[in-house]
C-alpha positions in Angstrom: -11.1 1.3 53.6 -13.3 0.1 51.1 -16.9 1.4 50.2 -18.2 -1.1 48.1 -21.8 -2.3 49.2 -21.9 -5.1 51.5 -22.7 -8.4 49.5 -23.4 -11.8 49.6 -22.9 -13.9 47.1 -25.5 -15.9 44.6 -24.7 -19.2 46.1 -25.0 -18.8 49.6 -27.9 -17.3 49.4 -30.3 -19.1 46.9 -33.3 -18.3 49.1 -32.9 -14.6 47.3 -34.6 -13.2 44.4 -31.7 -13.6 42.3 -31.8 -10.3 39.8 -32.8 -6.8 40.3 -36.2 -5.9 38.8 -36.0 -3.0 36.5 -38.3 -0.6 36.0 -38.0 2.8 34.3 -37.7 5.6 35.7 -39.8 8.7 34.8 -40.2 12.2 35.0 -43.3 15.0 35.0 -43.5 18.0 36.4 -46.2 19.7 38.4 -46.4 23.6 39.4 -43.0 23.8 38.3 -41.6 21.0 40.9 -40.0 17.8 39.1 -41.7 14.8 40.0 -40.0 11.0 40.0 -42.1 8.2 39.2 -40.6 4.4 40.4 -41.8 1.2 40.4 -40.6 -0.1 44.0 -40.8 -2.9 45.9 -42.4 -2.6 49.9 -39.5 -3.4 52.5 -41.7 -5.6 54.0 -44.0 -8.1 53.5 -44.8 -9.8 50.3 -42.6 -8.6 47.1 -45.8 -6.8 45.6 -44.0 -3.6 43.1 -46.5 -0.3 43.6 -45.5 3.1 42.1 -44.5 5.7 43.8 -43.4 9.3 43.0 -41.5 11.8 44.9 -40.1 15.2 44.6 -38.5 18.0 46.3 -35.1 15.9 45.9 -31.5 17.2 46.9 -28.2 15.8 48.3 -27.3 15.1 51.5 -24.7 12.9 52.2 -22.2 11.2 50.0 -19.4 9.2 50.8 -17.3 5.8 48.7 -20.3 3.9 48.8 -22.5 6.4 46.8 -25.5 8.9 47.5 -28.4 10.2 50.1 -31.3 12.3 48.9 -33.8 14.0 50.9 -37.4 14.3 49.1 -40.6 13.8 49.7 -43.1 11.8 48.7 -46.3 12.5 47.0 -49.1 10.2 48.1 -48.3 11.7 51.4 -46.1 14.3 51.9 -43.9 12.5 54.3 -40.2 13.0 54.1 -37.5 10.4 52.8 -33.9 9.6 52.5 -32.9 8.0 49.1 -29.4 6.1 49.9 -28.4 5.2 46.2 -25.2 2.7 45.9 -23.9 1.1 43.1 -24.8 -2.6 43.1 -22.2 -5.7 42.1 -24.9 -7.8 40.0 -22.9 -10.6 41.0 -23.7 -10.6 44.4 -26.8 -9.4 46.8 -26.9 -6.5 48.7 -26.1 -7.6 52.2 -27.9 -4.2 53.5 -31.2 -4.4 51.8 -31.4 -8.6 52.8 -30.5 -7.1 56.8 -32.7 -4.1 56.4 -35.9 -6.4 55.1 -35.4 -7.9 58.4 -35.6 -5.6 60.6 -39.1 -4.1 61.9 -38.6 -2.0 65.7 -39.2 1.5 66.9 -35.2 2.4 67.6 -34.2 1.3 63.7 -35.0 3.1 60.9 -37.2 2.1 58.4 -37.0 0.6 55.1 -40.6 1.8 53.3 -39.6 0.2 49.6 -35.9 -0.2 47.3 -35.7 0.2 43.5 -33.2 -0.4 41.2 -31.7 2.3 38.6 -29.4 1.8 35.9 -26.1 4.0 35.5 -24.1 6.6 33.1 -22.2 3.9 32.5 -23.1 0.3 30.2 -24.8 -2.5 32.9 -24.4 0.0 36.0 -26.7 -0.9 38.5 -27.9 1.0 41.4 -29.8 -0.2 44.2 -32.1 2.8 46.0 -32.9 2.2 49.9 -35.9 4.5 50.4 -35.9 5.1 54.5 -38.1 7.0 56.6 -36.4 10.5 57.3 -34.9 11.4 60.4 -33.5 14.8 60.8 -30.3 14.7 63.4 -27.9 12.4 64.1 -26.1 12.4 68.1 -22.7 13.2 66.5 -24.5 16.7 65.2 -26.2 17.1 68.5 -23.1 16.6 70.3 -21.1 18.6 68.1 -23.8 21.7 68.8 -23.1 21.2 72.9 -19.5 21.4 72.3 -19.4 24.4 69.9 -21.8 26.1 72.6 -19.1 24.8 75.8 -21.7 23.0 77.3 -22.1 19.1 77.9 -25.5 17.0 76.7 -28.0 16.9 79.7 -27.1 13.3 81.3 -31.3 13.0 80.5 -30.6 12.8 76.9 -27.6 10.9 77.7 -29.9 8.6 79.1 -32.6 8.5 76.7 -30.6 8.0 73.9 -28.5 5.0 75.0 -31.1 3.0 76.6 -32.8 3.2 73.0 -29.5 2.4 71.3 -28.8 -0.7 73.7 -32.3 -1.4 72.8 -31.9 -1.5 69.1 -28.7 -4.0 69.4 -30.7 -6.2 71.9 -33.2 -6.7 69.1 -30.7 -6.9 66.2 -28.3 -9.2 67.9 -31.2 -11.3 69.0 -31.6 -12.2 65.0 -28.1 -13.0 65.0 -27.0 -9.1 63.3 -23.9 -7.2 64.0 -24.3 -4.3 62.9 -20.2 -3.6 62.9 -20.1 -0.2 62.7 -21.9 1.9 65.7 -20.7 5.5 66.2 -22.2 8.8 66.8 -23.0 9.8 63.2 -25.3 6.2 62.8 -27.9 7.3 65.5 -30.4 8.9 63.6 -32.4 11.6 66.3 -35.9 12.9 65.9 -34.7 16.4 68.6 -38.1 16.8 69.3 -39.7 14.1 70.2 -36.2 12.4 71.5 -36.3 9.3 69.4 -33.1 7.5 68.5 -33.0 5.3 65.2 -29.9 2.8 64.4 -29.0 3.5 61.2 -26.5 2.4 58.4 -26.3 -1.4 57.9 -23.7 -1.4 55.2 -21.5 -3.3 57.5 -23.8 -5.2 59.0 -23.7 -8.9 58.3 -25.5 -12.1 59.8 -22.5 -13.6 62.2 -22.2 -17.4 62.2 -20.7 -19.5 64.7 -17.6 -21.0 62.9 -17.2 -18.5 59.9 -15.0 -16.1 59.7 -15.3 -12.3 59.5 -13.0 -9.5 58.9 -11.0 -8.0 61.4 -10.8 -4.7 59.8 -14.4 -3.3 60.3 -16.1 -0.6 62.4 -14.6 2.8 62.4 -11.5 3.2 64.5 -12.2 5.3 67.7 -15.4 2.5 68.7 -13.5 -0.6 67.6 -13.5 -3.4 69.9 -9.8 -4.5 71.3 -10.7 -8.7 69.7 -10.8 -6.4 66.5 -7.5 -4.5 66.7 -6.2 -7.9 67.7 -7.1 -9.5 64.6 -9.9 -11.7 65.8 -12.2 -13.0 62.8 -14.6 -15.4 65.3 -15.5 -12.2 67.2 -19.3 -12.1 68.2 -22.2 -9.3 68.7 -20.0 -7.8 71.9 -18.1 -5.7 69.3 -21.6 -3.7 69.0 -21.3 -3.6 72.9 -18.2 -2.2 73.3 -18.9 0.6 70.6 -22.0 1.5 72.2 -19.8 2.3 75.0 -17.4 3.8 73.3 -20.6 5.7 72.7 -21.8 6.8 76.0 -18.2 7.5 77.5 -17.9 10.1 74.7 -21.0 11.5 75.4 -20.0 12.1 79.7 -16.8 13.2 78.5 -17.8 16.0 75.3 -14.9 14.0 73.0 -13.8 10.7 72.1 -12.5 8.3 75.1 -10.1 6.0 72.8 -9.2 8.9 70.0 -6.3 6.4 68.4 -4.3 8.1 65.2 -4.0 4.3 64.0 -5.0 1.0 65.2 -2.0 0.4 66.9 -1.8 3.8 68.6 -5.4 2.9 69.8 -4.5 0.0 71.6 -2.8 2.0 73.4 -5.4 4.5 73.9 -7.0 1.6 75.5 -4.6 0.1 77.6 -4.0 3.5 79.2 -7.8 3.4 80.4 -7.9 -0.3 81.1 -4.5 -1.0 82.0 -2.5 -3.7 79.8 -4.3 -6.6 79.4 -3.4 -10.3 80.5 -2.5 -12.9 78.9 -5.6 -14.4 79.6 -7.6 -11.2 78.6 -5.9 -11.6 75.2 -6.6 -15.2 74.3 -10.1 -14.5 75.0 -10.2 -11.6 72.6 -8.0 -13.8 70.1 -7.0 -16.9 70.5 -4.8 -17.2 67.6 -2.6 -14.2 68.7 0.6 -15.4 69.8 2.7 -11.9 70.9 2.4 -11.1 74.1 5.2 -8.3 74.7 2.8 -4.9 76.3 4.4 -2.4 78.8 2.7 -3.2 82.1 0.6 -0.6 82.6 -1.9 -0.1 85.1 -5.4 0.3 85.0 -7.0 4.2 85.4 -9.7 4.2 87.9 -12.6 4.7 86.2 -13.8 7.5 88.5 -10.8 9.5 87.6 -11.5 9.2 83.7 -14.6 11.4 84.1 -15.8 14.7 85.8 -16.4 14.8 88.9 -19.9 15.2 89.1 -20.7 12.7 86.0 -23.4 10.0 87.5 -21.6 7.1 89.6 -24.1 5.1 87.8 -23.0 6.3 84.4 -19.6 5.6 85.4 -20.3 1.9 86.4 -21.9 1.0 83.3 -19.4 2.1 81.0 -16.8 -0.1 83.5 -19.1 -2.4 82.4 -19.1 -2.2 78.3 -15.9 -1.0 77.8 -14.4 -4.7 78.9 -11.3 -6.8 77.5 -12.8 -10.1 77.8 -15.7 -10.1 75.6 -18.1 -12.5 77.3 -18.0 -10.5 80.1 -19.6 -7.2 79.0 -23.0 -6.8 79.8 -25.6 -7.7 77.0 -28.0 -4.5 75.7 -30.9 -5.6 77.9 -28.7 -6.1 80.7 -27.6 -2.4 79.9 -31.4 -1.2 79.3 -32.0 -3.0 83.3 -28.8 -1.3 84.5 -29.5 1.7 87.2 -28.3 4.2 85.4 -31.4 4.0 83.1 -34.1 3.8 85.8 -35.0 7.3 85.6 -36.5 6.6 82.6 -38.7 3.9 84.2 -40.2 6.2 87.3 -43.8 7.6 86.6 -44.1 11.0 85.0 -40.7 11.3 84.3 -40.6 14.0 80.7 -37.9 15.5 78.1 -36.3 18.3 79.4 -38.5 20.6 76.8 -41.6 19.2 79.2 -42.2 16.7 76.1 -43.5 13.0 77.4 -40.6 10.4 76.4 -41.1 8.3 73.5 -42.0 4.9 74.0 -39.3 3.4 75.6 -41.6 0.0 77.1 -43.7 -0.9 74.0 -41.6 -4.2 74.3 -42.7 -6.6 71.7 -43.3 -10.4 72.7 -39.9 -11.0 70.3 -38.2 -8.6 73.0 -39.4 -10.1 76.4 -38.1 -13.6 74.9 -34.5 -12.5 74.8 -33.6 -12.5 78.4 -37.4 -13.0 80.6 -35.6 -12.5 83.7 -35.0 -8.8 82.7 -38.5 -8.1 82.3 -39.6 -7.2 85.7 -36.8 -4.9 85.8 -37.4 -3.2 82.0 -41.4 -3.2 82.4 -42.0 -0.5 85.6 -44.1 -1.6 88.0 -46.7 1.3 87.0 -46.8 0.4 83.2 -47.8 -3.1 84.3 -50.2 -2.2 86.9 -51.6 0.7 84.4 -51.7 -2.7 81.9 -53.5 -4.9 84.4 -56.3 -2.0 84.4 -56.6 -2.1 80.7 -57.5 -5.4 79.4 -57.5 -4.4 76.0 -54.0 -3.2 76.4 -50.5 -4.9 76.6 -47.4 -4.8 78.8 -45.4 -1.9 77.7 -47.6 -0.6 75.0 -47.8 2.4 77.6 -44.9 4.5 78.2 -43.7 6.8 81.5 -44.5 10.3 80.5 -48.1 9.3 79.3 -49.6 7.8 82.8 -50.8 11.5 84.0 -50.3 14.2 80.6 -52.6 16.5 82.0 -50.4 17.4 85.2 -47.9 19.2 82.4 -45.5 19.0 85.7 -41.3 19.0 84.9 -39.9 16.3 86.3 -36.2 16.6 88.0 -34.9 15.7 84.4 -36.7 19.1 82.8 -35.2 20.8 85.8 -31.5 19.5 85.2 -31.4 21.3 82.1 -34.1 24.0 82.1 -31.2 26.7 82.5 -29.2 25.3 79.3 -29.7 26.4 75.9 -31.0 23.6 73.9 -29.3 23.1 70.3 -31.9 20.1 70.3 -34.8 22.1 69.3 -32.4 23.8 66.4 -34.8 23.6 63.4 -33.8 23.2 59.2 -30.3 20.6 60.0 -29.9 19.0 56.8 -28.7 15.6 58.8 -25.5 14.9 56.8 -25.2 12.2 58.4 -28.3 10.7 57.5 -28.4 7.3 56.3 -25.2 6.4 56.2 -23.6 9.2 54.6 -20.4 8.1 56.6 -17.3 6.4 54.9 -17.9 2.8 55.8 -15.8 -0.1 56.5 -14.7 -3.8 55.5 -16.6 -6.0 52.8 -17.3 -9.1 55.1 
């Protein structure tokens, strides 16, 4: 697997500033804490340089394609990630082009990049300086395991509907992101925000141009990918996320293949060996065709017994051969396993009100309009219709009545569970990427 930075080259993309701007980097100290002075460019908006300065800087994640810091930074004292990887002056960063993109509540933010030279002569090093997010699900789950104990299917809840919310936006743009797993969604535990996270994979998908085959990491790859497709589509991102959410009902992996071929047939013994048909659709170009007929497993009998029929439906639903037929992310957010979330004074387990889950920008209505009556509640709209200096969805469910400081049935679920959630001081590993990632186009 390789871990050099996702690039594009010079010439297909002219449009792009076509040289990192240097700027030194300094140093000074202050009541004994070392301060860093950079000159860096906002993530968005105009390309206006401002200097900045942070402190309180140590390692949190490594991996091939280079470095996270934690610090914190002066003007305000908020904290930030620092993902540091060495830059090909040849060719543009992929990530930072994708990540200037982006602006939405379930993705984290890029607040400004700099460039740094190396130990080594014409080195370069291009700095992603992102908002700071302290957990990641794969820790979270990991804590629920350790303790024997499964995630609250309320968390389950809120933290897929705001990942299928992410990849609705993103692959509304035209962005894969190519590599959704656990340890990329980011998780504020108190507040019980989710932000999609790591776009060193991610690349702009255009019909009639190939892509790599070997991308995303191995347990949430997409069947058209262990087939060799290269004209796959956004579904991959799909099928991952629900790799995702089965993972999350079950307490382990659903599809926990040793190599690609061994998870095809992880696969196949969930979903049965597929067709002919089935395969064509995933690749057309894929020519062998000898499987051991093997039936499908009832998707009832893949999970516990008491895990949500709802739940259970909507993963039958991602986890598809035939790519055009799984469900899209807003079709997911609609889907009933998620409407919960959408009933009136519905809170966090910890009695917390949700995050904004229906502050739907007009962008996000546009993608699929016939969804929206379904993702905006009725009482957000009628609480919007009362307020005519507000908007639909700028409200959210747990912040119609916050003086009734009632538990809903989700606080009650899990009100007699421990809750690794509120664990303070994680050091988010994780964060930003600090993952191995995968594939170079």
């Amino acid at each position: 697997m390789s871990g050099r930075p996702r690039t594009t080259s010079i010439a297909e993309s002219s449009k792009q500033s076509t040289q990192p701007n240097f700027t030194g980097i300094k140093t000074a100290s202050k009541d004994g804490n070392k301060i860093t002075i950079v000159v860096a460019t906002p993530g968005q908006g105009p390309e206006r340089p401002q200097e900045i300065s942070y402190t309180d800087t140590k390692v949190i994640g490594n991996g091939s394609f280079g470095v996270v810091h934690q610090a914190r930074l002066c003007e305000t004292g908020e904290l930030i990630a620092i993902k540091k990887v060495l830059q090909d002056k040849r060719f543009k960063n992929r990530e930072l082009q994708i990540m200037r993109r982006l602006d939405h509540c379930n993705i984290v933010k890029l607040k400004y990049f700099f460039y740094s030279s190396g130990d080594k002569k014409d080195e370069v090093y291009l700095n992603l300086v992102l908002e700071f997010i302290p957990e990641t699900v794969y820790r979270v789950a990991r804590q629920y395991s350790k303790a024997k104990q499964t995630i609250p299917i309320s968390y389950i809840k809120l933290y897929m509907y705001q990942l299928f919310r992410s990849l609705a936006y993103i692959h509304s743009l035209g962005i894969c992101h190519r590599d959704i797993k656990p340890q990329n969604l980011l998780l504020d535990p108190e507040s019980g925000v989710l932000k999609l996270c790591d776009f060193g994979s991610a690349k702009h998908l255009v019909n009639g141009e190939p892509n790599v085959s070997y991308i995303c990491s191995r347990y949430y790859r997409a069947p058209e990918l262990i087939f060799g497709a290269t004209d796959y589509t956004t579904m991959i991102d799909v099928w991952s996320a629900g790799c995702v959410l089965a993972e999350l009902l079950l307490g382990q992996p659903i599809f926990p293949g040793d190599s690609g071929v061994d998870q095809l047939v992880e696969i196949i013994k969930v979903l049965g060996t597929p067709t002919k048909e089935q395969i064509r659709e995933m690749n057309r170009n894929y020519t062998e065709f000898r499987f051991p007929q093997i039936k499908a497993h009832p998707w009832g009998k893949v999970f516990r017994a008491r895990t949500p029929p709802e739940a259970v439906d909507l993963v039958s639903k991602l986890l598809e051969y035939t790519p055009s037929v799984r469900c899209t992310p807003l079709q997911a957010c609609a889907h009933p396993f998620f409407d919960e979330l959408r009933e009136p004074g519905t809170r966090l387990p910890n009695s917390r009100e949700l995050p904004p889950l229906f502050n739907f920008t007009e962008h996000e209505l546009k993608i699929q309009p016939s969804l929206n009556s379904i993702l905006i509640p009725l009482h957000i709209r009628n609480s919007s219709q009362n307020n005519p200096h507000g908007s639909i969805g700028t409200n959210n469910a747990g912040s119609i009545d916050p003086n009734t400081g009632a538990m809903s049935h989700m606080a009650a679920e899990s009100s007699s569970l421990s809750n690794p959630l509120t664990a303070s001081g994680s050091s988010a590993g994780a964060q930003i990427g600090a993952s191995t990632s995968t594939a170079t186009a």
